[in-house]
C-alpha positions as CSV (number, residue, x, y, z in Angstrom):
1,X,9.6,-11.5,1.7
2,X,9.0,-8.7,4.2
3,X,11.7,-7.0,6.2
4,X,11.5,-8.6,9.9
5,X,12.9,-5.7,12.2
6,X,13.4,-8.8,14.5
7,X,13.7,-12.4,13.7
8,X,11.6,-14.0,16.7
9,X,8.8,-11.5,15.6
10,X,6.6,-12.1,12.5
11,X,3.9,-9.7,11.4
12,X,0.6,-10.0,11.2
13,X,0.8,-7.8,7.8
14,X,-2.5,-6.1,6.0
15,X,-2.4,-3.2,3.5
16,X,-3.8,0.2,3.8
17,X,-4.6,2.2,0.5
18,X,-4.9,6.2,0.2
19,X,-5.6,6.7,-2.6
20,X,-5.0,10.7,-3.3
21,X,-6.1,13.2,-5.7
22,X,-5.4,16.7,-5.8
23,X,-8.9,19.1,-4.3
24,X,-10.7,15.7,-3.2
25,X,-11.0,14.2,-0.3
26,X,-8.5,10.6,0.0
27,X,-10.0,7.7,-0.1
28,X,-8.7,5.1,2.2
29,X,-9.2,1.0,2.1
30,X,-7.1,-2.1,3.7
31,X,-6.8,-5.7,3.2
32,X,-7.8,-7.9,5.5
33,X,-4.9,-9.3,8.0
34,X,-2.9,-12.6,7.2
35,X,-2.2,-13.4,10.5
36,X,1.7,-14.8,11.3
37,X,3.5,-14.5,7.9
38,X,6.2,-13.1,6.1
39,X,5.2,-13.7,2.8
40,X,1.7,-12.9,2.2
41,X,-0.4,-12.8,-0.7
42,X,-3.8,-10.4,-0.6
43,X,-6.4,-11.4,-3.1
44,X,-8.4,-8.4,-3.0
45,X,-9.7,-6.1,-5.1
46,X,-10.1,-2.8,-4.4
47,X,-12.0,-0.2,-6.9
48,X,-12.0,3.4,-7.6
49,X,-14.2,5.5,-10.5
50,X,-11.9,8.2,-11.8
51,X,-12.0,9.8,-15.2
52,X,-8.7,9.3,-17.2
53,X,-7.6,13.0,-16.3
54,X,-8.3,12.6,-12.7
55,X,-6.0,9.5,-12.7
56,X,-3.0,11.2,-14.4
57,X,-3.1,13.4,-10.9
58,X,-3.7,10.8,-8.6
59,X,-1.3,8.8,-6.3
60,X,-1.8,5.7,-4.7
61,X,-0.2,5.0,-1.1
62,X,0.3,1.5,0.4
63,X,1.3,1.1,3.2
64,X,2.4,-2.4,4.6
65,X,1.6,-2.6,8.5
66,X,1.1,-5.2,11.3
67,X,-1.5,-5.2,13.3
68,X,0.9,-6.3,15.9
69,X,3.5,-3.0,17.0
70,X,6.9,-3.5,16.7
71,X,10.1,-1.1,18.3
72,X,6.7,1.4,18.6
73,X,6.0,1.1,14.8
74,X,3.6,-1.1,13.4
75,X,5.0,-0.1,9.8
76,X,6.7,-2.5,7.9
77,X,7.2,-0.1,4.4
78,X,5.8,1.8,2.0
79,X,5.2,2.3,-1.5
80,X,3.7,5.1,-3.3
81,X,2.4,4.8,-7.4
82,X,2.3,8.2,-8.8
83,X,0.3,7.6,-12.0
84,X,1.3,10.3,-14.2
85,X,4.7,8.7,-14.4
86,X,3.0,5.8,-16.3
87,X,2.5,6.2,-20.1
88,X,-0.4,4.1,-21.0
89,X,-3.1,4.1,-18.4
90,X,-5.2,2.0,-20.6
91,X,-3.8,-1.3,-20.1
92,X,-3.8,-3.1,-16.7
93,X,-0.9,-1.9,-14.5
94,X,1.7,-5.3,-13.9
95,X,4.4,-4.1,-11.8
96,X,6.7,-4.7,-9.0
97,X,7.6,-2.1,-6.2
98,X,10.0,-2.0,-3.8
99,X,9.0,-1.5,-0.6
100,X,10.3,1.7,1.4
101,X,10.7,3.1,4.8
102,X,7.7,4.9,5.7
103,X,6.3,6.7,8.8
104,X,3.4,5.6,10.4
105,X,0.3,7.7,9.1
106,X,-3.0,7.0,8.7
């Protein structure tokens, strides 16, 4: 259920990924486009080699976009995983974020 900014409008949505880590250079992915809908699901899978202790300093940025530009924006919101907030790094992460207003970055 993305946020339309206008009803007659639907997105074209895709996902980019930063993923950041403190004296490294980001890495940065996105999902492929599913073209005219508010609801999408992204079955990808995207993969990153970090050591536990490099984790624990990471943060993960995904931003929700559309590739087409709406009110000069193209960014539909924002969440950001900061993984040192999460106890057990072990297990596979199954959560639910909220999506927030973000500015559009790259």
């Amino acid at each position: 259920n993305l946020p339309l900014k206008d009803p007659s409008d639907i997105p074209d949505p895709y996902v980019k990924l930063k993923l950041v880590t403190p004296g490294s250079n980001s890495v940065k992915n996105k999902t492929k486009v599913v073209p005219d809908n508010c609801d999408p699901v992204f079955e990808e899978t995207f993969e990153y080699l970090l050591s536990m202790s490099e984790l624990r300093t990471c943060k993960l940025i995904l931003t929700v976009k559309s590739k087409k530009v709406f009110f000069n924006s193209n960014v539909i919101g924002q969440v950001i995983i900061n993984f040192k907030t999460f106890h057990d790094l072990q297990e596979p992460l199954r959560e639910w974020f909220e999506l927030t207003v973000a500015q559009d970055s790259d």
